[in-house]
N, C-alpha and C positions, 0 to 999 in steps of 0.2 A: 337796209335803209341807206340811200344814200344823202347829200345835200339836199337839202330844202329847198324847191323850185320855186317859190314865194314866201314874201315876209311877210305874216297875218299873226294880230291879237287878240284875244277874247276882251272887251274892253264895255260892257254893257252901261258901267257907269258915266261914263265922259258924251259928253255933243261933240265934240271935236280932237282924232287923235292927227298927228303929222309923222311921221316916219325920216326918220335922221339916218345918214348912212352916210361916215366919213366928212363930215362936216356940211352933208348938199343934202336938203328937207323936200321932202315929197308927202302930197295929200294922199291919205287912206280912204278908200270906201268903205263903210258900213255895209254889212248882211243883216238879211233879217234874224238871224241866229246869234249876231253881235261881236262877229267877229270881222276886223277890219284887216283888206288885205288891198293889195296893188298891183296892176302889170307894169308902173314905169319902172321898174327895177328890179333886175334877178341876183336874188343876192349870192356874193362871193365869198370865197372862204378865205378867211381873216380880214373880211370889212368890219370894221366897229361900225355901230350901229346902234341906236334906240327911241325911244316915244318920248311928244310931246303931247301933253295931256290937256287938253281947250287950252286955253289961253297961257300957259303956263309957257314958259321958255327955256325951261330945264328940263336936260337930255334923259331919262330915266332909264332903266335897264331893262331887257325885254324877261317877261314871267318866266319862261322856260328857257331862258339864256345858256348855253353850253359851256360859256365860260365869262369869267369877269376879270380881263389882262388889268383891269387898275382898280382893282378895287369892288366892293358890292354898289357904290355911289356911280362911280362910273358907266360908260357904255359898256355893253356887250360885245362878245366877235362873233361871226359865224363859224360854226366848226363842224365839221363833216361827220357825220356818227360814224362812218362807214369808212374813214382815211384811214384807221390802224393794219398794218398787215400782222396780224392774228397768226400764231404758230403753234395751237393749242387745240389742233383737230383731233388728239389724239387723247383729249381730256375725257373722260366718261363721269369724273365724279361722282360723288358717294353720298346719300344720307347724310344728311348733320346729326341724327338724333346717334347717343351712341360713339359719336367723334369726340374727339380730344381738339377744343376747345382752347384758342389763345386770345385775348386779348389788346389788342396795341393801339398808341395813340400815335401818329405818327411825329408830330411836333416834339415829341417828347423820344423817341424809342432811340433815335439816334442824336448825336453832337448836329447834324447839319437839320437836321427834323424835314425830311422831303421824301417822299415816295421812294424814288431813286434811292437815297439813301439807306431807305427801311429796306427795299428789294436786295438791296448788297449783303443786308444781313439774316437774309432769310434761313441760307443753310445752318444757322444756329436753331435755329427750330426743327427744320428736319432731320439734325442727331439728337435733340431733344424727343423726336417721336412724334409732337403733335400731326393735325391731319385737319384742322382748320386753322386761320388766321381773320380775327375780327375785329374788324377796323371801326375805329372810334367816326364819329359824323365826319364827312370831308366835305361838306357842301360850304359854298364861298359864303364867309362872317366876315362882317366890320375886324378890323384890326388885322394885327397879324399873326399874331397867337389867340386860342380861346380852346375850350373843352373842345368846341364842336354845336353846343347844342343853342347856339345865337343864332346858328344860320336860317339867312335869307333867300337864299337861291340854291333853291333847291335840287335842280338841275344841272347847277355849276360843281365844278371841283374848284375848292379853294387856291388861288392861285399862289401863296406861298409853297404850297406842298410840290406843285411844277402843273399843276393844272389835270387837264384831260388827258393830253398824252401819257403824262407819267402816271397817272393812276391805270393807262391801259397796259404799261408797260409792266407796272407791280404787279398785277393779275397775269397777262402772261408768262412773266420771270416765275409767280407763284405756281402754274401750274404745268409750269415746267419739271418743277422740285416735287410734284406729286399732293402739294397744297391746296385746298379749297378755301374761298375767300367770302367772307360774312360780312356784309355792309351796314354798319349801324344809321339807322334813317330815322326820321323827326319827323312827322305829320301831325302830333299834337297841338304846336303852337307854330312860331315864327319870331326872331330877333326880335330885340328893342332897336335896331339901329340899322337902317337900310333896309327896312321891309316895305315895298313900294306897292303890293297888290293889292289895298285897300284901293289906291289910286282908279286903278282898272275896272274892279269888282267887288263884288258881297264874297272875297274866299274869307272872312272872317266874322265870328259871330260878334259883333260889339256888346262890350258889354256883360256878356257870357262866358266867361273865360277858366284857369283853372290857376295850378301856381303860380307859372311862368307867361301869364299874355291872356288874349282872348283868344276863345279856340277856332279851329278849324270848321268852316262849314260844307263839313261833308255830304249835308243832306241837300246842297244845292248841286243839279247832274252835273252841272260845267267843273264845278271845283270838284266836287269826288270824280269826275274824268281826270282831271290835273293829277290828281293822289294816285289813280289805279295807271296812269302813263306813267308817271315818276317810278312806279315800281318794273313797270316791263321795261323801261330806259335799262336797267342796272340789267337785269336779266340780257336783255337782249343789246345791247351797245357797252357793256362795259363789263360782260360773260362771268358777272360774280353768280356764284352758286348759294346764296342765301342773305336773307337781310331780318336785321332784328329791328324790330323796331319801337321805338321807344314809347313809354310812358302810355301806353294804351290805355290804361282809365283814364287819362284824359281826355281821350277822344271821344267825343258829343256825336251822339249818334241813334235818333229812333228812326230809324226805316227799318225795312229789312227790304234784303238782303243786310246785313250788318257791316258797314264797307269794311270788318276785317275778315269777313265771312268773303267778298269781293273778291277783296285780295288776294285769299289763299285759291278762289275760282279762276282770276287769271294768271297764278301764278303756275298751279297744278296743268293749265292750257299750254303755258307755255314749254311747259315741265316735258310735256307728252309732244310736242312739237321738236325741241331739240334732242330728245331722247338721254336726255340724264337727269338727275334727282335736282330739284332748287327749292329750297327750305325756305319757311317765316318763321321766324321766331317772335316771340310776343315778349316786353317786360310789362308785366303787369302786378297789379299792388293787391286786385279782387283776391286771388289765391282761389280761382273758379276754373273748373275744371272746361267750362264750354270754351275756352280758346283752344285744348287741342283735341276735344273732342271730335270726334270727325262729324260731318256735315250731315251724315245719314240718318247720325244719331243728334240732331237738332242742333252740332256744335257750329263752331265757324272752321274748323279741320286744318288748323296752323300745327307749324310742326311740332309748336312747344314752346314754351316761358321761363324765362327765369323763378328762381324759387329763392326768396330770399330768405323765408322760413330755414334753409338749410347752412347759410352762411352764418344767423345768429345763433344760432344750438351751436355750431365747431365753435367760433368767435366765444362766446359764454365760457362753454365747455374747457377751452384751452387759457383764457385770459382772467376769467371770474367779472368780467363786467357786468352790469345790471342794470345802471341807469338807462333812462329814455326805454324804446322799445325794444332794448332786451332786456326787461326786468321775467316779462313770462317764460325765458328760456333759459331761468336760474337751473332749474333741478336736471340732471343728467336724461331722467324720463323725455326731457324735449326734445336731446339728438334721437335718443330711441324712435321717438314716435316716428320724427321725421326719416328716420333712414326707412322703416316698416313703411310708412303711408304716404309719404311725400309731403304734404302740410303740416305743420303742425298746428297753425289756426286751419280750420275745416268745419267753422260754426262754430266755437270757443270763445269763450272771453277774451277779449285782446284789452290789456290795460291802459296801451298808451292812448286806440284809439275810444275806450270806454266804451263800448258795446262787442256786440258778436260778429265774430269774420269767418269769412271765409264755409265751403263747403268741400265735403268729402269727394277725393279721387276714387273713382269707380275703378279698385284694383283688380277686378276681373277683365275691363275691357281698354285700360289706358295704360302703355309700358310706364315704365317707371323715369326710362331715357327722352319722355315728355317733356323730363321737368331740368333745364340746366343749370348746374348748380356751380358754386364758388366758394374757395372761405377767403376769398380778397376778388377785391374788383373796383374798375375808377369809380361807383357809386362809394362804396363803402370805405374807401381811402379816402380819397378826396372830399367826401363830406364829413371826418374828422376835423377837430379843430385845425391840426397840424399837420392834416396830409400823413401820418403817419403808418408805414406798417407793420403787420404784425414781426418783420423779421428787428423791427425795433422795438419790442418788449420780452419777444417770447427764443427760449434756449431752441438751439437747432434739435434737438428733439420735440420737441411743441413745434414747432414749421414742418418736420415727416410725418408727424401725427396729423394735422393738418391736410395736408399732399394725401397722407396714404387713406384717409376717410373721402376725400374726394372724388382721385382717381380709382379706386379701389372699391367704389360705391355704388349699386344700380343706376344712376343716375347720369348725364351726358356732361361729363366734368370742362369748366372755364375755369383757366389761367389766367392769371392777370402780370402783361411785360415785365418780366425779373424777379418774380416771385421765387422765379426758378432757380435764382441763383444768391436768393437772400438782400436783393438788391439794398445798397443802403442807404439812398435815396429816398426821400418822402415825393407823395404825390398828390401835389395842393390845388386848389381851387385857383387858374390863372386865367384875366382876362386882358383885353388890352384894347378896351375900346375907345376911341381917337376922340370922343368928346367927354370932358373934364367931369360935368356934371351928373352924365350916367355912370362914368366910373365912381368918382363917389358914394353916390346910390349905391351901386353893387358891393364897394366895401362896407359902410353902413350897414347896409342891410345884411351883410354874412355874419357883422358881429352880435346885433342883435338875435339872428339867429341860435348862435350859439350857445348867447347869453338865456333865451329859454328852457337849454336844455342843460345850463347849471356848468356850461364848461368854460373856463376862463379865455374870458374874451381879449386880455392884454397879450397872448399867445398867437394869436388868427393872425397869419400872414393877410398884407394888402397882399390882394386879388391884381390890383393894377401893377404893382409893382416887380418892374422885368426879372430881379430877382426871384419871385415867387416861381415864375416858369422856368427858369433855366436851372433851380434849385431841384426842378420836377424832372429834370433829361434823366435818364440811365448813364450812369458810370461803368460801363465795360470793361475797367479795370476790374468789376468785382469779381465779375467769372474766375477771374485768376485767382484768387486771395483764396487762403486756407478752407474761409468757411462759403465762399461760391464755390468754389471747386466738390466741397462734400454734400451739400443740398443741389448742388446740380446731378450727382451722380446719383442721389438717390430718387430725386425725381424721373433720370432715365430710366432708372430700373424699375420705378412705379408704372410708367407708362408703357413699357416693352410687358410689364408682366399684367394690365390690361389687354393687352393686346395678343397674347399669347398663350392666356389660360383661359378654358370656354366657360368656367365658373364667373367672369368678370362681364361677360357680354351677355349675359340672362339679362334680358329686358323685364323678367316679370317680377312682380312684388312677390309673389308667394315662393320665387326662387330663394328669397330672405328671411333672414330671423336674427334677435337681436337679445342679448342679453345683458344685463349691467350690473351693478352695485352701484346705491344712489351713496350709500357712506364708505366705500372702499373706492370710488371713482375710478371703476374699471369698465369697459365694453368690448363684447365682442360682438362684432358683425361675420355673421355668417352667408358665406355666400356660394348660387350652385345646389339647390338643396333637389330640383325637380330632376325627373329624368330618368333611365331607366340604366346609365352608365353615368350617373352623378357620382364627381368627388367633390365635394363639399369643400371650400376653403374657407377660415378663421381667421379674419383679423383682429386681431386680440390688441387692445389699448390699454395700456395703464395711465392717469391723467394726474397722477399723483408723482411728489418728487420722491415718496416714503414706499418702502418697497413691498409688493402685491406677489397672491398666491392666484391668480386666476383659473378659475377649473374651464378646462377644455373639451367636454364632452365627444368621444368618437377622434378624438386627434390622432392621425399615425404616426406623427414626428418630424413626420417629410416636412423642413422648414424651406419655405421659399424665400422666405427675406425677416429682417432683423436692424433694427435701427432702436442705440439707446441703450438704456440700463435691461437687458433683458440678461438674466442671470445664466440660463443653461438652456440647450434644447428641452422642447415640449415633453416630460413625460408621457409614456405611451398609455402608461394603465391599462385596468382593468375593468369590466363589468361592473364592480363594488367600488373601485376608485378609478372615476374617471380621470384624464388626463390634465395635465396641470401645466400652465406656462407660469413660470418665475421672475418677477423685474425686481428688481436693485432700485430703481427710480424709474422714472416717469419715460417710456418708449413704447414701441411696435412692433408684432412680429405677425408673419402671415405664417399660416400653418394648416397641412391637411388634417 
């Protein structure tokens, strides 16, 4: 694709659009299909440029804008999809399901918070092992800081981060390094502040809406056109290899095809076009197997969900919380279930939400590396009161315990930035929106929040206040410090020994088996069990600080790693007495 040989809008609702381009206004034609374009002007790369809307006088920003040099309020520029010279022919890319999973925000991951920046520090991740990198929303939002998930333009790269160019630069720099890069995207709602496509058209249901806005109207062809180019945009002009995208039950949607059934149609098109792998990932809340079921079998054939089912069993498991929605993930049976079945709501009673969730994974014909999983992530940080992580309650044996159920688990393990290194930084709820009274609202409203779910509200960082964000960066100093230096080293060797023992890449459930003591708060996860040259590997947890006899059935001794109170190698035993691993306190040991 190169430059855009005319400026045309979809603009159904307006009698009268005008066309601004560098401060000289030109009349639009109408099409019968509602899209207004013009031959007095070919547009050039880096004119600003935008619509007036009938009688209105104010310059607005064009829908599919590439970029927003002043702002989401501001004009637009023209930008060439097709200017980057690209040095990344040699990228083949890989499957996400199965990959090792990171996390980042970019405002936040470095001191300077920019593309460029993040890109500088990529090779910390590639001695750390992963083999994806996924990037928080970068679509251009009011302010200058924000999660991500305010944005208006959706099209746009936020232009604090350095824009378009630098985000094409991060993806090339990334798969230079051997990295695949994962786009977190927004199609559920749109911002409270500089959302202008009301003005144009019906892209929003009034009225209909869901937590955050009114939703998206997908069922109208123009705007589910908008959603299914938004996605080939990323694919095809900015060569990321997967997008997750967000908040999927709340996208509104009876037609079918299901436009995330669409989605994964044009994405798998484009898939087979470029000849490498490009992944959807779904977050969703259903806990329903037809997101990655494949399409044959009546799913929508996305490559796979988040599972948050498996963050609150470790999170419970390692912490003893209980209140709000993990009160059903008290009993140690909840991580069990979850590691054997992948949900643990699956049509179950869920308390918080008072009725039954969720349906069972068909572990005959869905891998298990469907489902990606976390025990930290920007949802589940950041919507604590305090931004808090777990490396600030729980002893660095509870953080490998953690680490090694994750990476070490059938499941396609997410990192969340610094976890790795016990970072000791909280990561809070920051926004920074330029008008006074919506920032209020958003503080108000987080405190209340919190306050129904019984957590002290005189605690809640303001959201507005710049402190909150810059409170939220990575200290890079921590890598150095005693206890980064020992949780980094143990997470490379968690992720080298994913990657290196064929017991860890069994995608299938029945490769699994799971034993515990619900009053000795012990587990082992066994893993590797199919096969006709299976060795079987044992991660054996003690979740207790009082010291455990756990029996190890079939263990040969051969210990692959060890973090913690773990008292001697696995005895080998016998027939009559099977094998036995010994903790002193609360640790991990993998073991054949």
């Amino acid at each position: 694709m190169t430059a855009p040989d005319r400026y045309a809008v979809w603009a159904p609702v307006p009698e009268r659009v005008r066309l601004v381009v560098d401060g000289s206004e030109y009349p639009l034609t109408r099409g019968d299909d509602d899209w207004w374009t013009t031959d007095a002007i070919v547009p050039v790369v880096g004119a600003r440029y935008g619509f007036r809307i009938d009688d209105d006088d104010d310059v607005r920003p064009d829908p599919r804008s590439r970029f927003q040099p002043e702002g989401v309020h501001g004009p637009s520029e023209v930008v060439d999809p097709a200017r980057f010279s690209w040095t990344d022919d040699a990228w083949t890319g890989r499957p996400a399901r199965g990959g090792v999973i990171y996390e980042m925000h970019i405002g936040t991951y470095t001191p300077e918070g920019t593309l460029d920046a993040a890109a500088a520090k990529l090779d910390h991740l590639v001695e750390l092992g992963v083999e994806f990198v996924e990037l928080l929303p970068v679509n251009a939002v009011n302010g200058v800081w924000n999660w991500g998930y305010d944005g208006v333009a959706w099209y746009a790269v936020h232009a604090p981060y350095g824009g378009p160019d630098a985000y094409d630069r991060f993806v090339d720099r990334a798969h230079a390094l051997g990295l695949g890069v994962i786009q977190d995207v927004v199609y559920n709602h749109l911002g409270p502040s500089g959302n202008y496509l009301p003005l144009y058209g019906p892209y929003l249901l009034q009225g209909l809406g869901n937590t955050w806005g009114d939703s998206v109207n997908v069922e109208h062809p123009e705007v589910r056109r908008y959603v299914l180019d938004n996605v080939r945009m990323w694919f095809r002009d900015h060569h990321v290899d997967g997008l997750r995208l967000d908040a999927v039950h709340a996208i509104r949607d009876t037609t079918r095809p299901h436009v995330l059934q669409a989605m994964a149609s044009e994405t798998d098109a484009y898939s087979a076009f470029v000849g490498r792998p490009l992944s959807l990932i779904a977050e969703s809340d259903l806990n329903d197997p037809v997101m990655f079921r494949p399409q044959e079998a009546w799913g929508y054939g996305l490559a796979g969900q988040w599972s948050d089912d498996f963050h609150h069993a470790v999170h419970v498991a390692l912490t003893g919380e209980t209140n709000g929605y993990y009160a059903d993930f008290a009993p140690l049976s909840a991580l069990a279930k979850v590691l054997e079945h992948g949900f643990f709501h699956d049509g179950t009673w869920s308390s918080f939400r008072g009725k039954r969730h969720g349906r069972p994974i068909d572990r005959g014909t869905s891998p298990a590396t469907a489902l990606v999983v976390a025990n930290q992530n920007h949802d589940q940080i950041g919507n604590r009161a305090t931004g808090d992580r777990l490396a600030a309650t729980l002893t660095d044996e509870g953080l490998v315990i953690a680490a090694a159920l994750t990476l070490l688990g059938p499941f396609t393990p997410m990192l969340f930035m610094g976890e790795e290194f016990a970072a000791s930084t909280p990561w809070q709820f920051f926004t920074s929106h330029p008008e006074p009274e919506l920032g209020t609202a958003t503080a108000e409203g987080r405190i209340a929040e919190f306050a129904e779910h019984g957590w002290d509200e005189s605690v809640v960082p303001d959201p507005q206040d710049p402190s909150t964000f810059t409170n939220s960066k990575l200290v890079w100093a921590d890598v150095d410090s005693k206890r980064g230096q020992t949780i980094l080293r143990a997470y490379r060797v968690l992720v080298a020994l994913r990657r290196t023992d064929q017991a860890f890449v069994d995608h299938r459930y029945e490769a699994n088996a799971v034993r515990f003591s619900e009053d000795d708060r012990w587990l082992v996860l066994t893993r590797g069990l199919l096969g006709p040259d299976a060795r079987p590997v044992h991660v054996v947890v003690n979740l207790r600080d009082e010291p455990a006899e756990v029996p190890v059935p079939g263990a040969t001794g051969e210990e692959l790693y060890r973090f913690g109170a773990v008292d001697a190698q696995p005895d080998t035993g016998t027939t009559e007495d099977p094998g036995v691993v010994r903790f002193a306190g609360r640790g991990v040991v993998v073991v054949r």
